[in-house]
C-alpha positions in Angstrom: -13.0 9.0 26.8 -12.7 6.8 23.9 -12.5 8.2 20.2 -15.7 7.7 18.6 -15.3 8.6 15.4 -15.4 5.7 12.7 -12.0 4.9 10.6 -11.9 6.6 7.3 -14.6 9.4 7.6 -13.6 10.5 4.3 -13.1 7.1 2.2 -15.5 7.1 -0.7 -16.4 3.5 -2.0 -18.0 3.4 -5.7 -19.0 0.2 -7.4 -19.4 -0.8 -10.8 -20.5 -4.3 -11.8 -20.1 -5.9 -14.7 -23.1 -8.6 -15.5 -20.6 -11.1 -17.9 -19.7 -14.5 -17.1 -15.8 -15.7 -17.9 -17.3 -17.2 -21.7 -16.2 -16.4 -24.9 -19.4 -15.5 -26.4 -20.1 -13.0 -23.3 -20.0 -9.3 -24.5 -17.5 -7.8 -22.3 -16.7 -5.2 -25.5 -19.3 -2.8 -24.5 -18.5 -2.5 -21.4 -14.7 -1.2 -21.9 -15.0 2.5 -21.7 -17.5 2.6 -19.1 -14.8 0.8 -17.0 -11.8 2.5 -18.5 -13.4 6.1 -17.7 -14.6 4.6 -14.2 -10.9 3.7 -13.4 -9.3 7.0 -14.5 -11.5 9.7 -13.0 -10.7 7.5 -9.8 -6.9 7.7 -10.7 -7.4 11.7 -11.8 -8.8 12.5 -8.2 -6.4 10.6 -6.6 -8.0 6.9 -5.9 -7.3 3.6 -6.3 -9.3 1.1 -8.2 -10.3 -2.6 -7.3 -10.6 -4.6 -10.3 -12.3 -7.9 -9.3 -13.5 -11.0 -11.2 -13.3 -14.2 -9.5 -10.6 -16.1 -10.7 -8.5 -12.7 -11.2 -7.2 -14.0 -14.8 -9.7 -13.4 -17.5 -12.3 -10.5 -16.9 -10.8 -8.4 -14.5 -7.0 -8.7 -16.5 -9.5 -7.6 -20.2 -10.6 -4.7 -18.5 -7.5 -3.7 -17.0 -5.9 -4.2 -20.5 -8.6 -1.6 -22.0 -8.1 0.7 -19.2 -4.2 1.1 -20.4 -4.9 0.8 -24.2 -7.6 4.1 -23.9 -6.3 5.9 -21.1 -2.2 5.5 -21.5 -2.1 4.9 -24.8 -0.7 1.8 -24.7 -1.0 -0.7 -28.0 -3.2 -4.1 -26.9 0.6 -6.4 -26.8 2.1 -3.5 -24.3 -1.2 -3.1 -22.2 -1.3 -7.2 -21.8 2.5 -7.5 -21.0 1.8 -4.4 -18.2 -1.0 -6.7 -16.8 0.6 -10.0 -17.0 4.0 -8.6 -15.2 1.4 -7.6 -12.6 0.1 -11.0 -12.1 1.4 -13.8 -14.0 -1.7 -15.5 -14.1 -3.8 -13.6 -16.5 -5.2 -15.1 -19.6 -8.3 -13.2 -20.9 -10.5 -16.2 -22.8 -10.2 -16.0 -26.6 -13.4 -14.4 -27.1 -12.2 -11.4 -24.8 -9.0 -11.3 -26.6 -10.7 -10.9 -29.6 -12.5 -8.1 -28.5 -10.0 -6.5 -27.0 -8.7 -6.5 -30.8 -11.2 -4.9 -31.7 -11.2 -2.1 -29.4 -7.5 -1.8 -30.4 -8.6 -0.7 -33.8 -11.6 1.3 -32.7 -9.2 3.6 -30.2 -6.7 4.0 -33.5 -9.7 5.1 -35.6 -11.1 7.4 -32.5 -7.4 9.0 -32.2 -7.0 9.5 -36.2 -9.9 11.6 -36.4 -9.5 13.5 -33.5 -6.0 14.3 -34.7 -7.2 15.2 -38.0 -10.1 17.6 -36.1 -7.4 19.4 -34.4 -5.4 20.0 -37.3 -6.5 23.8 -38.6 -6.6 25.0 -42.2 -3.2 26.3 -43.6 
């Protein structure tokens, strides 16, 4: 008798979509932590993440980029130069750029006051 049982019984699938078109106006900026945190608590248990947009060179490559910046620690020039070694392609539209920018300076802010909130009273 044949094996019934269906190909990865224990394969979890999660989506996230992002509702932003490839424009420089759109505001991708408020999405990058929700998408940053989404890719490393797949990465902490183990998974692997699909980052998808359709042309694979603006979106998707801006989010990947936020994923390194917050969750390796990785300045916005390092995090892009991971990405684009990854696939040449990648060109996040100026408007993204300039948010990612943004977000560089917000993570540097968010990691010099939680330094300063660990350091204890002499």
């Amino acid at each position: 008798m044949a094996n019934l049982q269906q190909p990865f019984p224990t394969m979890r699938v999660s989506t996230l979509r992002v509702p932003v078109y490839d424009e420089p106006q759109e505001d991708l900026y408020k999405y990058f932590d929700r998408c940053a945190d989404a890719i490393a608590s797949e990465a902490e248990r183990g998974g692997r993440t699909v980052v998808y947009c359709k042309n694979g060179r603006s979106r998707s490559a801006t989010v990947c980029v936020a994923y390194l910046m917050k969750h390796q620690g990785l300045t916005l020039t390092d995090a892009f130069q991971v990405v684009k070694d990854a696939r040449s392609v990648v060109e996040p539209n100026p408007g993204f750029w300039t948010q990612l920018e943004r977000y560089e300076q917000e993570l540097k802010i968010r990691r010099s006051a939680s330094h300063r909130s660990n350091l204890s009273p002499l």
